[in-house]
ROLO-9788 format. One record per residue: x, y, z of N, C-alpha, C in turn; residue in one letter. Coordinates in steps of 0.2 Angstrom, whole numbers, padded with zeros to 4 digits, always signed. Each point is the difference from the previous one (the first is absolute). Last residue first. Layout:
// residues N
XYZXYZXYZa;...
This chain:
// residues 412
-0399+0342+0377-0005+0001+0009+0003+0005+0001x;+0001-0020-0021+0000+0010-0001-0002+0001+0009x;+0011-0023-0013-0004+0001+0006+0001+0008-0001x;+0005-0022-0017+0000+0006+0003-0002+0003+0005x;+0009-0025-0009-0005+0002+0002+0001+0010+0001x;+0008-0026-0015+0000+0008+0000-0005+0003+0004x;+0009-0028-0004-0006+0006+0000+0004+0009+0003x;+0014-0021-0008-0006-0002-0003-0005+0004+0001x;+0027-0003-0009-0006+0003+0007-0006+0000-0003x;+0024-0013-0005-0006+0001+0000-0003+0004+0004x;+0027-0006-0007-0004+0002+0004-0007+0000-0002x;+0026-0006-0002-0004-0002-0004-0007+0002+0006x;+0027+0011-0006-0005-0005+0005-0007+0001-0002x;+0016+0012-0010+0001-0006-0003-0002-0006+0006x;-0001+0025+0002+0006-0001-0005+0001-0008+0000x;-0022+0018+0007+0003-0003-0001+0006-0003-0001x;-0018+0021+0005+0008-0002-0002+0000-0007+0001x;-0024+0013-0002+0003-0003+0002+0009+0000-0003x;-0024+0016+0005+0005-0004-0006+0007-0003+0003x;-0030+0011-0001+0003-0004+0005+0008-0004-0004x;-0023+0020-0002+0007-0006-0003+0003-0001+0007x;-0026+0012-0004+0007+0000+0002+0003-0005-0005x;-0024+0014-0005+0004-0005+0000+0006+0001+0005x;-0018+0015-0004-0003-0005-0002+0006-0005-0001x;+0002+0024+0009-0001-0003+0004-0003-0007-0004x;+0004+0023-0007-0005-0005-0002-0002-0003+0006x;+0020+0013-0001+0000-0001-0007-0007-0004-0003x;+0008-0001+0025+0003+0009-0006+0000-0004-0006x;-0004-0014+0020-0006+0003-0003+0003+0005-0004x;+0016-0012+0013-0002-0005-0005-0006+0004-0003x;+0010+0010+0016+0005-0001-0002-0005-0005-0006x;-0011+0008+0017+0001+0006-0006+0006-0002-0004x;-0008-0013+0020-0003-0001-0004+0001+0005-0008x;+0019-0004+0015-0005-0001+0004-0008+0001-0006x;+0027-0010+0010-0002+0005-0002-0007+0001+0000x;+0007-0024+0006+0005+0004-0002-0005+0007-0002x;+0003-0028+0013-0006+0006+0000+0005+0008-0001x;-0002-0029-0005+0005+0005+0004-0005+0007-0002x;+0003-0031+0000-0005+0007+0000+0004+0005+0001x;+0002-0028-0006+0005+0007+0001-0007+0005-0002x;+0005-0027-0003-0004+0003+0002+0001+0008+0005x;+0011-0025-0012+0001+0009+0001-0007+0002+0000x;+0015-0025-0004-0006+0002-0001+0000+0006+0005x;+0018-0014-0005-0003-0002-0007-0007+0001+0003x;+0015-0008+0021-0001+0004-0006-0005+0000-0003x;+0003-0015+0018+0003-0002-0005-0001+0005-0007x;+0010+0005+0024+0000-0005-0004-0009-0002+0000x;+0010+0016+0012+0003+0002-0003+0001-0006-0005x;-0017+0012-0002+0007+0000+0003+0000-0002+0006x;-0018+0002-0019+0003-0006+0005+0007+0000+0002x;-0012+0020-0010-0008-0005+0003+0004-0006+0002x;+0016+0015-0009-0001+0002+0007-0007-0004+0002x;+0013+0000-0023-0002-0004+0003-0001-0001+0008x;+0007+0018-0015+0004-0005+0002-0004-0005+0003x;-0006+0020-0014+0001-0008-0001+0006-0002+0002x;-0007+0022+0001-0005+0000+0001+0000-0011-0002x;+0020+0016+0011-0002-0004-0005-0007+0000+0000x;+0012+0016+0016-0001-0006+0001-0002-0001-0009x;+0003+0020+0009+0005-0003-0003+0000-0005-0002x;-0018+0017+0005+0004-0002+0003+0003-0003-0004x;-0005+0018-0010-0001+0002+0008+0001-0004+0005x;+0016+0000-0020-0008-0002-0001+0001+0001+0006x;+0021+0004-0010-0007+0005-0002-0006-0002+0004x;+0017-0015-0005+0002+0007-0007-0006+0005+0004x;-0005-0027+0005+0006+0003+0000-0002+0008-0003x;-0024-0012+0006+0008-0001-0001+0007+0004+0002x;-0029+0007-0003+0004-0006+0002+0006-0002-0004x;-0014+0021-0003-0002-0004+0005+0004-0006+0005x;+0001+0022-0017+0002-0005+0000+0000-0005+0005x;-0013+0019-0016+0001+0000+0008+0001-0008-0001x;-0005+0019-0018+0002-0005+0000+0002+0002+0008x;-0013+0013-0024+0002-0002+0006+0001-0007+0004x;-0009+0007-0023+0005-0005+0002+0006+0003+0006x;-0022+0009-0013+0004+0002+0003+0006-0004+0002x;-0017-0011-0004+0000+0006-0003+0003+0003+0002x;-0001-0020+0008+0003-0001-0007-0002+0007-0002x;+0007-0005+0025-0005+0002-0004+0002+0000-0007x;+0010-0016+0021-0001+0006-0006-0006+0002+0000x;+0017-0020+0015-0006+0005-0002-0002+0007-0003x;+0022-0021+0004-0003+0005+0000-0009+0001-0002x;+0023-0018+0009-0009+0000-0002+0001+0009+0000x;+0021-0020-0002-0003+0006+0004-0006+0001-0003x;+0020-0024+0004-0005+0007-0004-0002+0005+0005x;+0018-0019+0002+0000+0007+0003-0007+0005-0003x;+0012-0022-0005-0006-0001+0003+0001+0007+0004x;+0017-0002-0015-0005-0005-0003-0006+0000+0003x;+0017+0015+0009+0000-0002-0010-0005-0003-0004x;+0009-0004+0026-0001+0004-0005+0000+0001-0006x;-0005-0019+0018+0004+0000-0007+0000+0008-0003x;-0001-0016+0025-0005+0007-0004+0006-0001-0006x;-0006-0020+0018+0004+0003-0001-0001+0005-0006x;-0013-0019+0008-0001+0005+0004+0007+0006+0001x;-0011-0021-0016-0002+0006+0002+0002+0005+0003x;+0010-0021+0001-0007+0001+0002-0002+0005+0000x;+0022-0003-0009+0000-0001+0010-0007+0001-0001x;+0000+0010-0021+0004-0004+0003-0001+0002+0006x;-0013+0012-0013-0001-0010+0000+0006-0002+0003x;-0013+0026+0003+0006-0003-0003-0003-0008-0001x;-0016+0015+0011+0006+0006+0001+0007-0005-0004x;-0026-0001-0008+0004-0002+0004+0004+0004+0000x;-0026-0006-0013+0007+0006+0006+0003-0004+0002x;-0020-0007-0011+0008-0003-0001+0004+0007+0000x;-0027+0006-0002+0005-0005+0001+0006+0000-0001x;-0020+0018+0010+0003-0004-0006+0003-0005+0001x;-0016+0024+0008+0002-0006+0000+0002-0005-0006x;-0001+0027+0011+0000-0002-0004+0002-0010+0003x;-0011+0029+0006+0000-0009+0001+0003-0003-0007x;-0002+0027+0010-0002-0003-0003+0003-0007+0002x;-0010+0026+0005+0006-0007+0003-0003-0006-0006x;+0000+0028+0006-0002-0004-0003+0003-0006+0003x;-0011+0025+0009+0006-0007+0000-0001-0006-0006x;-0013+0023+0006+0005+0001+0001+0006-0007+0000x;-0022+0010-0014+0000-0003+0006+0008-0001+0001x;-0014+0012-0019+0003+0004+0007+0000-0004+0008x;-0003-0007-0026+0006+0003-0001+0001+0001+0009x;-0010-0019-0011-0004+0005+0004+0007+0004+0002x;-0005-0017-0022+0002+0001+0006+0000+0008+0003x;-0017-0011-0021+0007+0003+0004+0002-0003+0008x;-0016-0017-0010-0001+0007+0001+0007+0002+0000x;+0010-0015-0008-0009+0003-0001-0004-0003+0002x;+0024-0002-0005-0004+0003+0008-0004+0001-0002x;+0022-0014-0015-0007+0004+0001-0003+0000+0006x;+0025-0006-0005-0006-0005+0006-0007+0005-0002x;+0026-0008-0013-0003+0005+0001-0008+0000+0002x;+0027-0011+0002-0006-0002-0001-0006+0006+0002x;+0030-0009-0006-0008+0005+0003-0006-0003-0003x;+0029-0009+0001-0007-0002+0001-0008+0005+0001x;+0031-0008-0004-0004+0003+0001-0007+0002-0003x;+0010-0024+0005+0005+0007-0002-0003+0004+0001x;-0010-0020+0001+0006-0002+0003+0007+0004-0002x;-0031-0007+0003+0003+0007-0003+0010-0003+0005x;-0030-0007-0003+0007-0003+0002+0005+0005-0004x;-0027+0001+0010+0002+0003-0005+0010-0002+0001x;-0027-0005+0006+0004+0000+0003+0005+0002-0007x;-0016+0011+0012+0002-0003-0007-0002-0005+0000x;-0014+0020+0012+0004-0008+0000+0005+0002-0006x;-0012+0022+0016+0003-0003-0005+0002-0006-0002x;-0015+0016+0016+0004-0007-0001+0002+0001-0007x;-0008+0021+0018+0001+0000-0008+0005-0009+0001x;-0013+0021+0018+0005-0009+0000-0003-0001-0010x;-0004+0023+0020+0000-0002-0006+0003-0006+0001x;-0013+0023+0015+0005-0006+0000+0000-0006-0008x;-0014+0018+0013+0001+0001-0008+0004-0007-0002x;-0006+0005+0023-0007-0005-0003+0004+0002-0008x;+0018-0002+0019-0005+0003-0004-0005-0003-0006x;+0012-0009+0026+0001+0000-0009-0004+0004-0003x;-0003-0004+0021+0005+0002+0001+0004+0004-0007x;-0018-0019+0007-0002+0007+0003+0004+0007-0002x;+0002-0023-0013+0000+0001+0006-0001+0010+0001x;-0002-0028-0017-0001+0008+0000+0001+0001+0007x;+0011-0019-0019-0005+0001+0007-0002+0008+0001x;+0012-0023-0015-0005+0007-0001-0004+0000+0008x;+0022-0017-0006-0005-0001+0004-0003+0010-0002x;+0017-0023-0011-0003+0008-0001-0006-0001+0002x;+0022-0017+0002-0006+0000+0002-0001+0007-0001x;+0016-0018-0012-0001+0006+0002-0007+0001+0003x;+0021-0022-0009-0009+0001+0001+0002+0007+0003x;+0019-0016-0015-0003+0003+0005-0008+0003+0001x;+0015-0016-0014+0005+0006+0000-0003+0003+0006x;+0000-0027-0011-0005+0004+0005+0002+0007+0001x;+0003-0021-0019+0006+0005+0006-0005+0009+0003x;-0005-0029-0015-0002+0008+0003+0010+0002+0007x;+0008-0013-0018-0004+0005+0002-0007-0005+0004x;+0029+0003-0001-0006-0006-0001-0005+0004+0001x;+0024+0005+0002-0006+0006-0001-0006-0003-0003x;+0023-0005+0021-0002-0002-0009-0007+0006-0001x;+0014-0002+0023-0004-0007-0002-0004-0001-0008x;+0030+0009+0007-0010+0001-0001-0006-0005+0001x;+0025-0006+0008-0004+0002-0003-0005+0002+0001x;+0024+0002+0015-0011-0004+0000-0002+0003-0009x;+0023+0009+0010+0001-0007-0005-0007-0004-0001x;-0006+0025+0008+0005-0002-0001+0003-0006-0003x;-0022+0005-0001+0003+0005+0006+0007-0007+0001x;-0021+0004-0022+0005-0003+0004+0002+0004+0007x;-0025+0007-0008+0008-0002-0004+0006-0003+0003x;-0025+0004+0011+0000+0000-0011+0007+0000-0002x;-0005-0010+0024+0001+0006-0003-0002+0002-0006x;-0015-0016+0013+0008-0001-0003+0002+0006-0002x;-0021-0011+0010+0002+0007+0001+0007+0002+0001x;-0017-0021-0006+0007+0000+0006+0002+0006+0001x;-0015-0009-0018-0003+0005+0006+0004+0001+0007x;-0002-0002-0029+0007-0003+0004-0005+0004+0006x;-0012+0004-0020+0004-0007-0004+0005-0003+0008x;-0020+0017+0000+0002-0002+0000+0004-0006-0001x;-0022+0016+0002+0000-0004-0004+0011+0000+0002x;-0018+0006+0019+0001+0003-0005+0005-0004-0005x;-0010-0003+0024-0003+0000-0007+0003+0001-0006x;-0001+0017+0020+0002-0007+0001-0004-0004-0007x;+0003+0024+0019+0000-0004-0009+0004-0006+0001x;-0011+0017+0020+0005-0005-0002-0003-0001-0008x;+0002+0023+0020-0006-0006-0005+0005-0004-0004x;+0001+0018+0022+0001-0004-0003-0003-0005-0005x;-0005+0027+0008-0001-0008+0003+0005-0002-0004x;-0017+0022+0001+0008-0002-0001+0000-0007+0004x;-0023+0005-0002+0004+0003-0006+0007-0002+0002x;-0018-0004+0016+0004+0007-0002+0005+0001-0002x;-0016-0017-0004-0004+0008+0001+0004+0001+0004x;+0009-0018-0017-0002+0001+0006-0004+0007+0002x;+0002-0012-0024+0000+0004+0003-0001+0001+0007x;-0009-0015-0018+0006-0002+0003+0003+0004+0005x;-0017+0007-0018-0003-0005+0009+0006-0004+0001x;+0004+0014-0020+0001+0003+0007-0005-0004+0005x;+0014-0004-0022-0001-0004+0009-0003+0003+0005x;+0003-0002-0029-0005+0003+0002+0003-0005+0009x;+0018-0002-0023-0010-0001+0006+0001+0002+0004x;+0018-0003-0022-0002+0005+0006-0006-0002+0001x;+0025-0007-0016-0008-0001+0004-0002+0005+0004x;+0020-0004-0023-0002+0003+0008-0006-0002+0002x;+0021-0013-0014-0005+0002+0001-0002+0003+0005x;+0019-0006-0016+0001+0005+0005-0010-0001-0002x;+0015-0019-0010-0003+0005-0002-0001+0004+0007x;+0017-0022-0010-0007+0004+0001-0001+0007-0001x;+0018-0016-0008-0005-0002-0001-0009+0002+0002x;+0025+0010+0004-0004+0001-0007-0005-0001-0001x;+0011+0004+0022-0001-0006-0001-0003+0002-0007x;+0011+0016+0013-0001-0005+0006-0001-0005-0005x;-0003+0026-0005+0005-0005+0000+0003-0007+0006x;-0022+0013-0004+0007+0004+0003+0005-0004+0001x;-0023-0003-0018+0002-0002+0009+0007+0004+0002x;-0021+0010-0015+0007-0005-0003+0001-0001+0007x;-0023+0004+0000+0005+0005-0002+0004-0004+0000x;-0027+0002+0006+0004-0004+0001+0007+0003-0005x;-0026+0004+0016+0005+0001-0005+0006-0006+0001x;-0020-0001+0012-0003+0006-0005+0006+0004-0004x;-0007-0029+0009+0005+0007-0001-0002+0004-0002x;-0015-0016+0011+0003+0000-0005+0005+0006+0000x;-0010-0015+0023-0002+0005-0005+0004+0000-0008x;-0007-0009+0028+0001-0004-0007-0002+0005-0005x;+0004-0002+0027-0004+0003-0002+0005-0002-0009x;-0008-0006+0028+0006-0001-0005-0006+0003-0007x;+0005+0004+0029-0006-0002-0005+0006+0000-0008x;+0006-0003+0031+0001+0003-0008-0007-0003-0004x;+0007-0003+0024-0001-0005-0007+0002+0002-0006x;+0014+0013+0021-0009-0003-0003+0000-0005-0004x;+0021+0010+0009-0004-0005+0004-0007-0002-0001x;+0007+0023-0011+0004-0004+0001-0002-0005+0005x;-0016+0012-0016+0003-0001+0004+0004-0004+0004x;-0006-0002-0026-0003+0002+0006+0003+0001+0006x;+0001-0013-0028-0001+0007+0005-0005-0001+0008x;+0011-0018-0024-0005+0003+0007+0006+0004+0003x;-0003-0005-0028+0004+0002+0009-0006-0001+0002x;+0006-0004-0027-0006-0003+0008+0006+0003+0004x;+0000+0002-0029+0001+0004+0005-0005-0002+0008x;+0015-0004-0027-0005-0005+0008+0001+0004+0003x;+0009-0001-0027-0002+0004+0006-0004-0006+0005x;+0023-0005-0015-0008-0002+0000-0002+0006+0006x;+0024-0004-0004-0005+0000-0008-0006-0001+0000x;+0013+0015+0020-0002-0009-0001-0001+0003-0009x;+0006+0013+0025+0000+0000-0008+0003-0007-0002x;-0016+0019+0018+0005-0006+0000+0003+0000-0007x;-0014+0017+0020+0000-0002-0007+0005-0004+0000x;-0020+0016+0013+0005-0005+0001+0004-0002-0007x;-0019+0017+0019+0003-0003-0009+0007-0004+0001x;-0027+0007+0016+0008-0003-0003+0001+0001-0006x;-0015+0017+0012+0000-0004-0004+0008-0003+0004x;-0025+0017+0010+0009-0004+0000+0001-0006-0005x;-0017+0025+0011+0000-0009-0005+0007-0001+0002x;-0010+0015+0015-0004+0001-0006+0001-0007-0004x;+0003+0007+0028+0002-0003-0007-0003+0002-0006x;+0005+0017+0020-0006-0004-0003+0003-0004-0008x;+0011+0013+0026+0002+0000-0007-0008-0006-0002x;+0011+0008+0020-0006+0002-0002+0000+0001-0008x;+0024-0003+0008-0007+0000+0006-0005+0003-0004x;+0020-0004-0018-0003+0003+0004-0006-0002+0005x;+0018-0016-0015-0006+0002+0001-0001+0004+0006x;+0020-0011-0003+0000+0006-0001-0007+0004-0005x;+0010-0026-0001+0000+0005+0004-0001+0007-0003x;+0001-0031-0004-0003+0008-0004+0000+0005+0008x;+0012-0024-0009-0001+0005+0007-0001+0008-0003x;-0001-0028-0011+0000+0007-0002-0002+0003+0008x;+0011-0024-0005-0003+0004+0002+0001+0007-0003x;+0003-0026-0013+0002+0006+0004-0005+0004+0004x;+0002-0022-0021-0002+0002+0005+0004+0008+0005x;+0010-0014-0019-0008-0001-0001-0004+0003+0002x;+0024-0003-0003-0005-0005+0008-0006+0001-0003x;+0020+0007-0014+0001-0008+0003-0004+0001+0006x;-0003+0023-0007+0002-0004-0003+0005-0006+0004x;-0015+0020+0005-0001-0007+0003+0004-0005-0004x;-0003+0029+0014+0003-0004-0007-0001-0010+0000x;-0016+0023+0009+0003-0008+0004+0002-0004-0008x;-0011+0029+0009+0000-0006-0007+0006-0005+0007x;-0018+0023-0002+0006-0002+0005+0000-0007-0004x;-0012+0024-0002+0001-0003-0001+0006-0004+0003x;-0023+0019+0000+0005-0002+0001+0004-0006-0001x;-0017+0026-0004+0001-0008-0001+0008-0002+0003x;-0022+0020-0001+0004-0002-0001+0002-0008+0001x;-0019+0021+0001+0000-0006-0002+0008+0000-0001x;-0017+0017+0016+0002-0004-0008+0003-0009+0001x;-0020+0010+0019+0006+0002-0002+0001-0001-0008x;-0019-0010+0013+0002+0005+0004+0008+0000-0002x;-0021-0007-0018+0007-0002+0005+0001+0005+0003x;-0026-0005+0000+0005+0001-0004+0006+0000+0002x;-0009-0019+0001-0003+0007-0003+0000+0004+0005x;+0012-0026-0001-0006+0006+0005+0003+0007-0005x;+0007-0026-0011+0002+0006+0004-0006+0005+0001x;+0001-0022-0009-0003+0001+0007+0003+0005+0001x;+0004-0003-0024-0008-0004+0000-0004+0002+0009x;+0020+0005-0015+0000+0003+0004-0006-0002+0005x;+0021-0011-0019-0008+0001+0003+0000+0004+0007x;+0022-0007-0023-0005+0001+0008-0007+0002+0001x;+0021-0010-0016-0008-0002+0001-0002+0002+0008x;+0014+0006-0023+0003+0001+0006-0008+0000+0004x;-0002-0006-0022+0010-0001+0001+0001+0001+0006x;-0025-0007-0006+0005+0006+0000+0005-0002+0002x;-0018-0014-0001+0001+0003-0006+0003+0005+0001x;-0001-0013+0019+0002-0005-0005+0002+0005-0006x;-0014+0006+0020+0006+0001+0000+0003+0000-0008x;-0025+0001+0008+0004-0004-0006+0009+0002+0000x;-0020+0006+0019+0002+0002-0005+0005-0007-0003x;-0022-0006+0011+0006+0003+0004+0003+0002-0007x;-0027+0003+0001+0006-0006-0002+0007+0003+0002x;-0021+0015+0000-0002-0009+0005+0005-0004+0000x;+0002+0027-0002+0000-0007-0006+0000-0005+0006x;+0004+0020+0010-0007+0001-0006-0001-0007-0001x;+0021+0005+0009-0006-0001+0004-0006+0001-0005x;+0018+0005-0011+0001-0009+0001-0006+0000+0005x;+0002+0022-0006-0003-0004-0009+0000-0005+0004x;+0008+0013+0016-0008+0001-0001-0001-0005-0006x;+0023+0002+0003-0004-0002+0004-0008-0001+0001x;+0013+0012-0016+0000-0007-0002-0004-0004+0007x;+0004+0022+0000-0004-0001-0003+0002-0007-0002x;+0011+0007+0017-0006+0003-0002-0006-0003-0003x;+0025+0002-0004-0001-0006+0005-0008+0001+0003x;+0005+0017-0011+0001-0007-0007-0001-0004+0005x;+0004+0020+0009-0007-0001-0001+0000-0008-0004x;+0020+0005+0012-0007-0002+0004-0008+0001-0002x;+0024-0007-0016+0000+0005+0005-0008+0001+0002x;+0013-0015-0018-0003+0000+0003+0002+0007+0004x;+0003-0019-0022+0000+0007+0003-0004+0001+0005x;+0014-0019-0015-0003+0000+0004+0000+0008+0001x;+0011-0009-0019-0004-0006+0002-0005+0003+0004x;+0013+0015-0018-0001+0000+0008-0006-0006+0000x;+0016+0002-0021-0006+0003+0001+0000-0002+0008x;+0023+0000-0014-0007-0004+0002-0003+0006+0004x;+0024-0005-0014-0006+0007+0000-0005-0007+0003x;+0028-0001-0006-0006-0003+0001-0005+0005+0002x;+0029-0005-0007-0006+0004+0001-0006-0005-0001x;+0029-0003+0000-0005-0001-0001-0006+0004+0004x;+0028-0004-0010-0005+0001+0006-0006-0001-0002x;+0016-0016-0003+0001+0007-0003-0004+0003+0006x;+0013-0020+0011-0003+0001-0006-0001+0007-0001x;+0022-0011+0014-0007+0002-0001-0004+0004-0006x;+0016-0023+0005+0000+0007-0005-0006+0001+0003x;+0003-0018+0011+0009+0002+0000+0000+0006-0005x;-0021-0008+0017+0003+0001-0008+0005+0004+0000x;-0012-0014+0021+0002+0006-0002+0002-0002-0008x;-0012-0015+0015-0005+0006+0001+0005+0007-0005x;+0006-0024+0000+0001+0002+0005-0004+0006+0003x;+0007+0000-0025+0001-0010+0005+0000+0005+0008x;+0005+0006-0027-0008+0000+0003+0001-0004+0005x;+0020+0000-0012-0004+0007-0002-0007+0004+0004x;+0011-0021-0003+0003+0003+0008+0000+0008-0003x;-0006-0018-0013-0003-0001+0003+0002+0005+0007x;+0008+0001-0020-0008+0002-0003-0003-0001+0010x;+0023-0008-0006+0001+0006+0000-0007+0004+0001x;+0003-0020-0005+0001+0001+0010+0000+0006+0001x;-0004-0008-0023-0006-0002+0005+0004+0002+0006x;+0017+0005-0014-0007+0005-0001-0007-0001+0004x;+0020-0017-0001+0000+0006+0004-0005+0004-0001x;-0002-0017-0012-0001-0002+0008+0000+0007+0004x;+0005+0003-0023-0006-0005+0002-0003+0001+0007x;+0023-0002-0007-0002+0008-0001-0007-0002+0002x;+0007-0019-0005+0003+0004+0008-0002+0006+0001x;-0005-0013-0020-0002-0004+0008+0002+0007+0009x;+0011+0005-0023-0007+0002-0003-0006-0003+0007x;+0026-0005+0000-0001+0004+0001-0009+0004+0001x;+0003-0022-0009+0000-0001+0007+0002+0008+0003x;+0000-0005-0023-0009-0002+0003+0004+0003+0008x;+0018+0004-0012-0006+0004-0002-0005-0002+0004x;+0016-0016+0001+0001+0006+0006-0006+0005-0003x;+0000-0020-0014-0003+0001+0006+0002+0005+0005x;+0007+0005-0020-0008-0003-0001+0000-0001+0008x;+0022-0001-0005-0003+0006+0000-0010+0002+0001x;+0012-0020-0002+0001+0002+0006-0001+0006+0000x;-0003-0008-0021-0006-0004+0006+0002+0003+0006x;+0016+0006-0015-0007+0004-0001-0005-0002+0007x;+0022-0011-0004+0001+0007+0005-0009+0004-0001x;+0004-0021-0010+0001-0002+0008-0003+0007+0004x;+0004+0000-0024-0007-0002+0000-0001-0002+0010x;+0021+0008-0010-0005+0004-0001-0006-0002+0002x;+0015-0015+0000+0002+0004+0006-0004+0006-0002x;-0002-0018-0017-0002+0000+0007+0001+0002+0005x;+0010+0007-0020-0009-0001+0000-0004-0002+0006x;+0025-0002-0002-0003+0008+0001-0008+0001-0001x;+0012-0021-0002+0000+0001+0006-0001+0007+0000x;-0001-0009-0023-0006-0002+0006+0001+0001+0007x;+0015+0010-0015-0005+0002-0002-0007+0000+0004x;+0024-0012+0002-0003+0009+0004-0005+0002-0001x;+0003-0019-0013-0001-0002+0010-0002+0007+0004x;+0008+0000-0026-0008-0001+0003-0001-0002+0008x;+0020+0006-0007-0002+0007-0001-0010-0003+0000x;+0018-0017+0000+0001+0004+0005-0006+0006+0002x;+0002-0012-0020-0002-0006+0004+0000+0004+0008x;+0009+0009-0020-0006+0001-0001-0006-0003+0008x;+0025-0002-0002-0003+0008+0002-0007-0001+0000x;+0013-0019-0008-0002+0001+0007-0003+0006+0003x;+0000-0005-0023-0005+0000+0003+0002-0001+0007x;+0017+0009-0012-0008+0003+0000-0004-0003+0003x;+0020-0009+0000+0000+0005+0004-0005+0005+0002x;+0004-0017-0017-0001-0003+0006-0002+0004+0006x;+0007+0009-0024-0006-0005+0001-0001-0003+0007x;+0021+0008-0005-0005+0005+0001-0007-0003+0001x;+0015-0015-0003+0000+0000+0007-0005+0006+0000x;+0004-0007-0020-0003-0005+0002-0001+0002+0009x;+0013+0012-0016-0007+0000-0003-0005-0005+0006x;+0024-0001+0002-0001+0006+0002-0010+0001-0002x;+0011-0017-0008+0000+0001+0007-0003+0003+0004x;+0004+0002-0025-0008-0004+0002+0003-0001+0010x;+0018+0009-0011-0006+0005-0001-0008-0004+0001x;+0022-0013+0002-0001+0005+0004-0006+0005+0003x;-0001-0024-0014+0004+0006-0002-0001+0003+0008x;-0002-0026-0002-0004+0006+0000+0004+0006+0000x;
């Protein structure tokens, strides 16, 4: 064999070892691509799992525990006056229920009172008072109503209460503490987003008719019991320290308020009481505009007003009972929307008291998550300049989850 064919013959060999080489790298590159992809593929899903997850923890501790990690925009609302009253109205309705052969029909009004046994005519005006028992994980509480004037004449009294479930139910028994109590069965006369505590439900309010419940003389103790509850051990509503929470299984019972309308000698017969319901859930800043008609009576000297609600607290950590500025610090003012004068009632910055109108003071020091707050400011000319046919009521929130359920005014 020549040289030149050697030479021919090895080049030949050479190629197809390269050939032979360069398809292996071919196939072991095709598989390390297709290795690297799928394991790209799966870290992608698995990043896309996680992101996910985080988002849902993240979604969930957004809304947990009565407070919201962002507080909301703000928000506005306008109602019409539930209830009005001063010593002719209470009066005249009087005389219409004694007339009628049939006990009045509490039931068809939002705020079910009746004058049906009060004596003609009233010897004084008309004002009101109120006192609340926070009940969450028991169901049950006492309400210690004080500071009924001597000589003072019942005229009517409501419960209101409210819980948050995906289904309304409304049974209490009511009545004087160590009594039997009478049980009473009604439907919500509202209902509102729940305060962050449980998605599945809903923020229900109730109210009936107790005034034959009512001791004659008025201030006393009276028990709530009954009340729709998921836990009745009367467990903090949140961890306290390495203890967990006992969870937000619903009914989750938030609280009961007693409003007791009375007249006394003392109180001017022009005297004035304006209700307002919601309930209304609000977890930033929040007003709400309360029509008065009839005007308000520009030349009486005090006003005071009532507000009842839910899921106050003074913080969640250590059981609630350590303060969060910032977050649970709100403040309440009162206005005039004409004029948009402004008297800042409650809280930090300014307010006549400082106190929160939603610290959960109806169960302190435990189980919170229910307010019942009166305060007595300025004086009737301050809300009548312009009309006198509406207040406002506006709340500061910054990201604790609040409901108030009734608006009461008093002109005296």
């Amino acid at each position: 064999m020549t040289c030149a064919r050697v030479r021919q013959k090895g080049e030949t060999m050479r190629k197809h070892r390269l050939i032979s080489i360069l398809g292996v790298l071919v196939g072991l590159a095709l598989t390390t691509m297709s290795t690297v992809e799928n394991r790209f593929m799966r870290l992608g899903s698995d990043t896309a799992s996680a992101q996910k997850a985080i988002a849902a923890q993240q979604l969930e501790a957004t809304q947990a525990d009565g407070l919201s990690s962002i507080a909301d925009s703000e928000t506005k609302a306008e109602t019409d006056v539930d209830l009005f009253l001063d010593a002719e109205e209470v009066e005249r309705r009087a005389l219409a229920e004694q007339n009628s052969d049939a006990d009045a029909d509490t039931s068809a009004s939002r705020v079910p009172v009746s004058f049906k046994h009060v004596a003609l005519p009233l010897n004084g005006g008309v004002d009101h008072a109120v006192a609340g028992v926070a009940t969450r994980n028991s169901g049950q509480g006492v309400i210690r109503l004080r500071g009924i004037p001597p000589g003072s004449t019942l005229l009517s009294a409501v419960l209101v209460w409210g819980d948050i479930d995906p289904v309304p139910g409304g049974n209490v028994v009511f009545g004087p503490d160590c009594a039997v109590g009478s049980t009473f069965t009604t439907q919500p006369f509202g209902a509102t987003q729940q305060p962050c505590w449980n998605g599945q439900g809903q923020f229900f309010a109730y109210m009936v008719n107790v005034t034959g419940q009512i001791s004659p003389g008025i201030n006393g103790d009276y028990r709530v019991r009954g009340l729709r509850s998921a836990l009745t051990n009367n467990r903090c509503p949140w961890g306290d320290g390495n203890c967990a929470g006992p969870g937000n299984a619903t009914p989750l019972s938030e609280g009961a308020s007693l409003i007791v309308f009375y007249s006394n000698p003392c109180i001017p017969k022009a005297a004035q009481v304006y209700v307002s319901l919601g309930p209304r859930m609000f977890s930033g800043p929040h007003s709400v505009t309360h029509a008065t008609i009839p005007a308000i009576n520009g030349n009486l000297p005090n006003l005071k007003h009532s507000r009842i609600g839910a899921d106050g607290q003074v913080g969640v950590a250590n059981c609630g009972l350590r303060a969060m500025p910032g977050i649970t610090d709100e403040r309440t003012w009162i206005e005039n929307p004409v004029n948009n004068a402004s008297i800042q009632i409650k809280g930090d910055v300014g307010g006549l008291n400082r106190d929160s109108d939603w610290n959960g003071y109806d169960g302190e020091p435990l189980n919170k998550l229910w307010d019942s707050h009166t305060d007595v400011f300025g004086s009737g000319a301050f809300l009548a300049q312009g009309g006198g046919l509406n207040y406002r009521v506006r709340y500061l929130s910054q990201g604790d989850c609040i409901v108030w359920v009734v608006h009461i005014l008093g002109v005296r």
